[in-house]
N, C-alpha and C positions, 0 to 999 in steps of 0.2 A: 140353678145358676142362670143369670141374665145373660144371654147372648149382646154383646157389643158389633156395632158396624164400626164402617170405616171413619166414621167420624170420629168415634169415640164416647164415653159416657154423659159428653153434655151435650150431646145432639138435640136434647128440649127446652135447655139455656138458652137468653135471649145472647143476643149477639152485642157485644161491648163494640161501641164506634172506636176506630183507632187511627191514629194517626202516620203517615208517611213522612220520612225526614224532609225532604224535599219540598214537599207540596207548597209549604206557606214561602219557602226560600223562591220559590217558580212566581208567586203569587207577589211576592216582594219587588221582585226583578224586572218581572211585566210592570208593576205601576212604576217605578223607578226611569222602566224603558221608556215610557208613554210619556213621562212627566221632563223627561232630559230630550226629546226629541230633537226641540230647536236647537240644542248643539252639537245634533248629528254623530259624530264618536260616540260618547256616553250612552246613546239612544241605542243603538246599533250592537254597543259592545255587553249594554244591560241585555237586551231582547235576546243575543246568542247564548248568555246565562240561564236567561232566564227557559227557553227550549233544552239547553242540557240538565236543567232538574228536572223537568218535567219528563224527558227520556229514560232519566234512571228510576223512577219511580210510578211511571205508565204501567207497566207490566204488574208490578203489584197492585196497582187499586184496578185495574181491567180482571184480575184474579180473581176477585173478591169485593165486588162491587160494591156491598151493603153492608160493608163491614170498613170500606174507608170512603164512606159518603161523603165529609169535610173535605177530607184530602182531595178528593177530584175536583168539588167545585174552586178548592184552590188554584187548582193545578187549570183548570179552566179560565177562570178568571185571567191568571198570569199568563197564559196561551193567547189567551184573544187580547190583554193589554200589549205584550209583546210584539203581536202582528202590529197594532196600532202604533207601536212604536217601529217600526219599522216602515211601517206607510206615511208616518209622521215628518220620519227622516228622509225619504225619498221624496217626499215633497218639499222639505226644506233646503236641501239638495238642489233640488231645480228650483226655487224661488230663486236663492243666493246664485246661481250661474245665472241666471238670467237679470237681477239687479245688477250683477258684475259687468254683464257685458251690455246693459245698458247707459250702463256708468262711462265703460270704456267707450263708447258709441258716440257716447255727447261730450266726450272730453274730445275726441278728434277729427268732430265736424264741422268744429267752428272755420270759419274762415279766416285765410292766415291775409293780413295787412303788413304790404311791408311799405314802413316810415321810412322814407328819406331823413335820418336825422343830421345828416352831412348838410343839409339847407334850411336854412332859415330865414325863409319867405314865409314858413308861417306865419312867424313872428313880426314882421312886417305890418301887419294888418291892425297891429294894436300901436295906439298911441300913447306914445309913456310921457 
């Protein structure tokens, strides 16, 4: 009789790639985060999705590296688009306060003219 390890009988079977639920969902959310950036919410709110799939499903493709090779580069991909969404939106953040308060800046530095409209010595000056 064949003695079995701990693997079990198909310890010389090739290894089937498999998939993590998560992974393409991580991978969705990063580019969704990256692509919504400019409107800052969206960007920010995809990118913290997109980090909690990737959290739940880290630990199993870290287990078994060569058996969820997809899955990680998924889970990769959506990691590193997600940061960029988030670097996206911190930049867009500080563009928009900074338009704003340039905006605000030149709306109230004009100089204030005050008209005498009670006289009409202007009007003098023209011949009717």
């Amino acid at each position: 009789m064949e003695s079995t390890n701990e693997l079990g009988a198909n310890q010389g079977a090739p290894v089937r790639p498999g998939k993590t639920p998560n992974a393409l969902n991580c991978m969705i959310y990063g580019i969704v985060s990256a692509s919504t950036a400019f409107f800052v919410i969206p960007g920010i709110i995809f990118a913290i999705l997109a980090f909690a799939k990737r959290k739940k499903d880290h630990p199993t493709v870290l287990a078994n590296p060569g058996m969820y090779k997809a899955s990680e580069i998924h889970m990769k991909v959506g990691f590193g688009l997600a940061w960029l969404g988030i670097g996206l939106s911190g930049f867009f953040i500080t563009y928009f306060a900074l338009i704003i308060s340039l905006l605000s800046y030149g709306a109230n530095s004009y100089e204030y003219y005050d008209y005498d409209y009670d006289s009409y010595d202007y009007y003098d000056d023209y011949d009717y």
